[in-house]
C-alpha positions in Angstrom: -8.5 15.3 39.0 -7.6 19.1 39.5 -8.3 21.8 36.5 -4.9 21.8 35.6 -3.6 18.2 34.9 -6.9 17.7 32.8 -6.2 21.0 30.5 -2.4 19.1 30.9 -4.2 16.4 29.5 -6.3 17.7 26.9 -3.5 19.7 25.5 -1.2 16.5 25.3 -3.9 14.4 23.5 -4.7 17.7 21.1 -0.6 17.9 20.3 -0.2 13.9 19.8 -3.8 13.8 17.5 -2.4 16.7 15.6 1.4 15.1 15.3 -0.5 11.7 14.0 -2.4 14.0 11.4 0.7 16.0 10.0 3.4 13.3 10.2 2.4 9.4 10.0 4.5 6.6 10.0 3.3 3.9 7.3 4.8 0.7 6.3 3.1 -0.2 2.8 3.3 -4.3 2.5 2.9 -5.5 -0.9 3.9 -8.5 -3.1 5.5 -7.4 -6.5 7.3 -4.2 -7.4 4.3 -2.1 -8.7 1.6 -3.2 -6.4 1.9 -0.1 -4.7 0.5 2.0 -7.5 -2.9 1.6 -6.5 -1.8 4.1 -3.1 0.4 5.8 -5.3 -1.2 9.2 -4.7 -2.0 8.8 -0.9 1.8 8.0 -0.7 2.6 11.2 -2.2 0.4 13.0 -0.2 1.7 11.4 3.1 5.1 12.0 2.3 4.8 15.1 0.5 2.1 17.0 2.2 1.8 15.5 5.7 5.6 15.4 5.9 5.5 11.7 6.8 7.6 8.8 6.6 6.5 6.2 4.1 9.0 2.6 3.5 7.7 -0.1 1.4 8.3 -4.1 2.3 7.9 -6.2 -1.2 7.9 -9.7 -0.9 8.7 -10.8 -4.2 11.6 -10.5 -7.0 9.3 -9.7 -9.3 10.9 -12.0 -11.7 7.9 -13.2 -13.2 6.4 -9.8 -14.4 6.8 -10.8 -18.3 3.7 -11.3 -19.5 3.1 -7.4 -21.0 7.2 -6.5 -21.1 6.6 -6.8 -24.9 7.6 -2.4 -25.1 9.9 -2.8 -22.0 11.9 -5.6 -23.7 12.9 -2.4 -26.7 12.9 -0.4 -24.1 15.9 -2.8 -22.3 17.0 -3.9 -25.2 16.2 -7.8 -23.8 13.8 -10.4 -24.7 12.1 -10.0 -21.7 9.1 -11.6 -23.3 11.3 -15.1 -22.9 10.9 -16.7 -19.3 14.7 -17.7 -19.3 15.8 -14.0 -20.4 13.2 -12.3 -18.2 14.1 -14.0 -15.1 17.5 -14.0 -15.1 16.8 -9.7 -15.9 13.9 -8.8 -14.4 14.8 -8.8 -10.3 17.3 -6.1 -11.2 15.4 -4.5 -13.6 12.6 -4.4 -11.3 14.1 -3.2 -8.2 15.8 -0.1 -10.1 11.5 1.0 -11.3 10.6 0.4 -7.6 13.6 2.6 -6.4 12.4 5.1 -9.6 8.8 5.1 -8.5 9.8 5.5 -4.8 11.4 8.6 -5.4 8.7 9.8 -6.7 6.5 8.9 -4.1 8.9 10.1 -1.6 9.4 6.7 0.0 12.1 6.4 2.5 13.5 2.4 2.3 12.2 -0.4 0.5 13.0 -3.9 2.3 13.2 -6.2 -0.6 11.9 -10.1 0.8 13.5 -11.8 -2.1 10.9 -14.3 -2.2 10.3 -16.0 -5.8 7.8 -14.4 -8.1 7.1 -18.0 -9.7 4.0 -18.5 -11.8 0.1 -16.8 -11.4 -1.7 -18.6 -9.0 -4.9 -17.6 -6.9 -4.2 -20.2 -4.3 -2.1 -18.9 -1.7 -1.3 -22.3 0.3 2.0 -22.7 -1.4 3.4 -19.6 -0.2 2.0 -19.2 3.1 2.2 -22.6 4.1 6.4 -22.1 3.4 6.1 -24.8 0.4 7.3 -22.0 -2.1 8.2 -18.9 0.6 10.6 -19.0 3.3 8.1 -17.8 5.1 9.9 -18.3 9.0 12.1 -15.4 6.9 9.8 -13.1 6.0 8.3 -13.2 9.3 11.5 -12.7 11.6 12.3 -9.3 8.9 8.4 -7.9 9.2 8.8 -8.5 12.9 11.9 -6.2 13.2 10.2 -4.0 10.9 7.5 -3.4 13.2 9.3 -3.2 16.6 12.2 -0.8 15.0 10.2 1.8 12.5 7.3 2.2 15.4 4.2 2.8 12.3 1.2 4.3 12.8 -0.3 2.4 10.2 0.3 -0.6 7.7 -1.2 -0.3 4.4 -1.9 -4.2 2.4 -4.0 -4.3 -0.8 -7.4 -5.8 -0.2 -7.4 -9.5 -0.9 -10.6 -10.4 -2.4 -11.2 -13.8 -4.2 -9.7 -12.7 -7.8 -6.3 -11.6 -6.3 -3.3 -13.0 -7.2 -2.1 -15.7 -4.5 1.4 -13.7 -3.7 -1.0 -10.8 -3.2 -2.9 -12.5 -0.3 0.0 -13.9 0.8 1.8 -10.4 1.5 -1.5 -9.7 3.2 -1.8 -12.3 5.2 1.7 -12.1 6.4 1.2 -8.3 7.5 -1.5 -9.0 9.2 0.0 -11.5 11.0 3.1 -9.5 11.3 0.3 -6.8 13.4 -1.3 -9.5 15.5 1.9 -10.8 16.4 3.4 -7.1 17.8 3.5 -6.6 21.7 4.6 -3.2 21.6 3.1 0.0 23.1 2.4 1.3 19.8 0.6 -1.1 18.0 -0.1 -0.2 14.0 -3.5 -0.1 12.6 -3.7 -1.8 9.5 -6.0 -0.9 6.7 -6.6 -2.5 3.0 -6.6 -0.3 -0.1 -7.7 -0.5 -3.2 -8.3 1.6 -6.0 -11.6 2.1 -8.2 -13.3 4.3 -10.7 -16.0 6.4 -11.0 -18.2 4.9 -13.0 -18.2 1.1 -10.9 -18.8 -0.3 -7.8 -16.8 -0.7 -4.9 -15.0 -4.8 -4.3 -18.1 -6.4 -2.6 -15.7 -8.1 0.3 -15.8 -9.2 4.1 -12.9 -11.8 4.5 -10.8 -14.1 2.4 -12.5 -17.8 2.8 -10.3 -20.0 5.5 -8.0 -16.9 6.5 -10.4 -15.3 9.6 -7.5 -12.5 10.1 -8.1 -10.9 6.8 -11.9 -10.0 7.8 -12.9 -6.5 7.7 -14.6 -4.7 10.4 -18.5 -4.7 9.5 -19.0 -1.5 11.8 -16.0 0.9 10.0 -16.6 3.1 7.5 -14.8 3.0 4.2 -12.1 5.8 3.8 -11.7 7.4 0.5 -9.2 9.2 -0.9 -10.1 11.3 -4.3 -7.5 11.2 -6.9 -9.8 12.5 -9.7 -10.8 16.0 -8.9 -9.7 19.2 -10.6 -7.8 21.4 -9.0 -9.7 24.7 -8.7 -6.5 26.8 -9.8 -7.2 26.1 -13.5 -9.1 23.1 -13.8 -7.3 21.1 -15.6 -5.0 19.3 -13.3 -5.8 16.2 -11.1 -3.6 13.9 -8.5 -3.9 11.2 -11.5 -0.6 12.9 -12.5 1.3 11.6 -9.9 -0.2 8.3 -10.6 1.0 8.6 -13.6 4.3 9.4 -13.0 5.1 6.3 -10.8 3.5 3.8 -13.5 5.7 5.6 -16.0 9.2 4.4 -13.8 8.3 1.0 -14.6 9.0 0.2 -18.1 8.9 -3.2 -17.9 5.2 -4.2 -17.4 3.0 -2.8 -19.3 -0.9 -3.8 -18.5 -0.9 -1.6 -15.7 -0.2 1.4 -17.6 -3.0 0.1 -20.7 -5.5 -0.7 -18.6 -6.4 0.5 -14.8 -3.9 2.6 -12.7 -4.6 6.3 -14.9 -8.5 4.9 -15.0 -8.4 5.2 -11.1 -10.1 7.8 -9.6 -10.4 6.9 -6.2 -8.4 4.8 -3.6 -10.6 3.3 -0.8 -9.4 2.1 2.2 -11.1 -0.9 5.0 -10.2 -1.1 8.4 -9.7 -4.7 9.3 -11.2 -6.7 12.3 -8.2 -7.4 14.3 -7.5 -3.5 14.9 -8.8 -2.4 17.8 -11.9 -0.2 17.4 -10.5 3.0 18.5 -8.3 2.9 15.8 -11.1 3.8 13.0 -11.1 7.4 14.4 -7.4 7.6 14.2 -7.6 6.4 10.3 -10.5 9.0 10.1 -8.1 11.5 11.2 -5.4 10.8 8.7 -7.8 10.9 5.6 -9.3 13.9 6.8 -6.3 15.3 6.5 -5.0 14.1 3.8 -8.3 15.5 1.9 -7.5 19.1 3.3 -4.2 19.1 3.0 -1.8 20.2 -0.8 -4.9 20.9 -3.6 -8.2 20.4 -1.6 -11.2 19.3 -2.9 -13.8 22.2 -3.2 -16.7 21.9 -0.4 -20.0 20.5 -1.6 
């Protein structure tokens, strides 16, 4: 190998690691129209600060969101607290908050699945076995998705035990989605999910009788800080942002009572079936994303 094509060499990994830095590609898979807001802030960053491209695949209609809609249903001026009312209502309703919370965030498409948000379950046979999901569907649309947009990374929520069955379903079926791609660009696909300072992070390694959804023992966890003041003045956090995409959805109200403004960080797993190589690559992009807008101060 002569002196030149290796510096040739060097210099064309240096400019591709530093494109991946400043401008990912991300595909955020989720189940119902809010999920997202536990990334909410490393969306905005991506898009905002990195200059990236973020879209959004939701698999539901989100017509069963009308358990807390008691302030969204004066709000709308609907019963929404009614099941007939709500989901007749509530697929529109929700798709124009996702749409108001994506602007925020910056996204660039959402790819609405249409699959039926029916009642709370844990179990995810139903809708991954195609009893209660076209799941064929959903499958053929994430394949596209993946061979078309050419992501650098997919971003699922983490689906431990207590998670709601559509939840590991849209996992499941991203990861799949990943493990199913035979381009030259495969994603890497990482799990978030968001926690507070004063607990303890999800004790999890795989979701019982679904092998893909392991996470890789050897990884580190990646961490995004929402919670720190900004050194300006000391008095603003990234916590605003979260709070301005729970705040687009009127509708549902225990997220916005209870644990999205409560978040002060976002913690991310690289799962098994990435290839290892890839953790360095995720390293990079949250290294990046903690240097880049409002930086945390140094310890």
């Amino acid at each position: 190998m002569t002196r030149t094509f290796r510096i040739l060499t060097l210099l064309a990994l240096f400019l591709s690691t530093n494109l991946l830095a400043q401008s990912p590609k991300v595909l955020v898979v989720t189940a119902h129209p809010d999920d997202e807001t536990g990334f909410s802030v490393t969306m905005f960053k991506i898009t905002h600060e990195l200059r990236g491209i973020v879209d959004m695949a939701v698999m539901t209609d989100g017509g069963g969101g009308f358990a807390d809609s008691q302030l969204g249903a004066l709000y709308y001026g609907l019963n929404l607290t009614d099941s007939l009312v709500a989901r007749t209502h509530l697929p529109m309703l929700r798709k124009q908050e996702i749409l108001d919370a994506g602007k925020i965030m910056g996204v660039r498409n959402i790819y609405f699945m249409e699959q039926p948000d029916d009642w709370y379950t844990l179990d995810p046979q139903p809708y991954i076995s195609g009893k209660n999901w076209e799941i064929p569907y959903v499958e053929r649309r994430l394949d596209k998705l993946l061979a078309d947009r050419d992501y650098d990374f997919v971003i699922t929520m983490l689906p431990h035990a207590g998670q709601h069955g559509h939840h590991k379903t849209s996992v499941i079926l991203a990861l799949r989605a990943v493990q199913r791609f035979k381009g030259t660009h495969k994603p890497i696909i990482i799990a978030g999910s968001p926690m507070s300072a004063t607990s303890k992070p999800i004790d999890y390694t795989q979701l019982e009788g679904f092998p893909e959804t392991k996470i890789n023992p050897q990884s580190p966890t990646f961490t995004l800080n929402r919670a720190f003041r900004f050194k300006e003045n000391d008095k603003v956090s990234y916590k605003i942002v979260a709070d301005w995409v729970i705040s687009a959805y009127k509708s549902q109200g225990a997220i916005q009572e209870n644990g999205i403004h409560k978040t002060d960080f976002e913690v991310y797993r690289f799962y098994d079936i990435n290839d290892p190589k890839g953790i360095s690559r995720v390293k990079e992009l949250f290294d990046a994303l903690a240097k880049s807008g409002f930086a945390a101060p140094e310890n």
